[in-house]
C-alpha positions in Angstrom: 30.7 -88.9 165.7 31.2 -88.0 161.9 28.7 -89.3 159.5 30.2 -91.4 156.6 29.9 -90.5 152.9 28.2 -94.1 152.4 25.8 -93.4 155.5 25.0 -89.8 154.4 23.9 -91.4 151.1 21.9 -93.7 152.4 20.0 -90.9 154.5 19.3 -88.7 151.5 18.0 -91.9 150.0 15.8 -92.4 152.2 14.4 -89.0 152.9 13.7 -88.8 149.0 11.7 -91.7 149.0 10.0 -90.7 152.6 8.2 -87.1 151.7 4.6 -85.8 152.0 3.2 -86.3 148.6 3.9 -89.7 146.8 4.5 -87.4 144.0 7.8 -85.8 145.4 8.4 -89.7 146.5 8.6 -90.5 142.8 10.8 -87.5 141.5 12.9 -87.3 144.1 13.7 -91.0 144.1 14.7 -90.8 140.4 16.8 -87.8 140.7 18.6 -89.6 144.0 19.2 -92.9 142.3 20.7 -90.9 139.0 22.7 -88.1 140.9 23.3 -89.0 144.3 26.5 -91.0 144.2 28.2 -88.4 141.8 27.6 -85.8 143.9 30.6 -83.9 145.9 30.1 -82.8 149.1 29.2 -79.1 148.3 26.4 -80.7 145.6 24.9 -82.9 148.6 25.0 -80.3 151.0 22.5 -78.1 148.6 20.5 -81.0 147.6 20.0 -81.7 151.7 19.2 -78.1 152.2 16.4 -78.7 149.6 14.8 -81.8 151.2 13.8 -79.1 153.7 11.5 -77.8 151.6 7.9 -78.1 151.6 6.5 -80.9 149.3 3.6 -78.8 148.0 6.5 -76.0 146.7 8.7 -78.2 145.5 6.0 -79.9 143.8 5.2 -76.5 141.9 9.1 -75.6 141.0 9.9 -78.6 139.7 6.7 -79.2 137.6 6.9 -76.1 136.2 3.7 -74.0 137.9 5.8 -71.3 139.9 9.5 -70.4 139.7 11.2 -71.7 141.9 14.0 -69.6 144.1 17.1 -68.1 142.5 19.8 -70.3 144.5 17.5 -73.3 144.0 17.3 -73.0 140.1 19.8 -75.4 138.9 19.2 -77.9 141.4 15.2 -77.8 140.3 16.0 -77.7 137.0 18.1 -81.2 136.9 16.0 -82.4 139.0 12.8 -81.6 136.5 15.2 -82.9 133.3 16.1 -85.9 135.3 12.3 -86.9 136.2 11.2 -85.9 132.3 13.9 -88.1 131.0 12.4 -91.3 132.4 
């Protein structure tokens, strides 16, 4: 059975808000509540890929303390704009 656009949604939703650290619960909340519905399918498909990351790492890249991979750079960095901007 395909998964729905409105269900897929709702599981990235909920595995931002569902992590390790309540710090990754925070940021990734914010960024999934101001990105997620505009994203296309290509854009959610990188996004889910990075949910598979480790909390600790992610918590690094997006603060700032280590770079984070080359083909995850953009997505970090909006991610780190959007959780500055609020």
């Amino acid at each position: 059975m395909t998964e729905t656009p409105e269900h897929r949604l709702k599981r990235l939703t909920m595995r931002s808000m569902r992590r390790g650290i309540k710090e990754m619960d925070i940021i990734l909340m914010r960024y999934a509540d101001a990105r997620l519905t505009g994203m296309d399918a290509a854009q959610l498909d990188a996004y889910e890929a990075l949910l598979e990351e480790n909390d600790q790492d992610l918590y690094q890249w997006v603060s700032g303390q280590r770079p984070a991979p080359e083909p995850l750079q953009p997505l970090i960095t909006d991610i780190s704009q959007v959780a500055c901007n609020r």
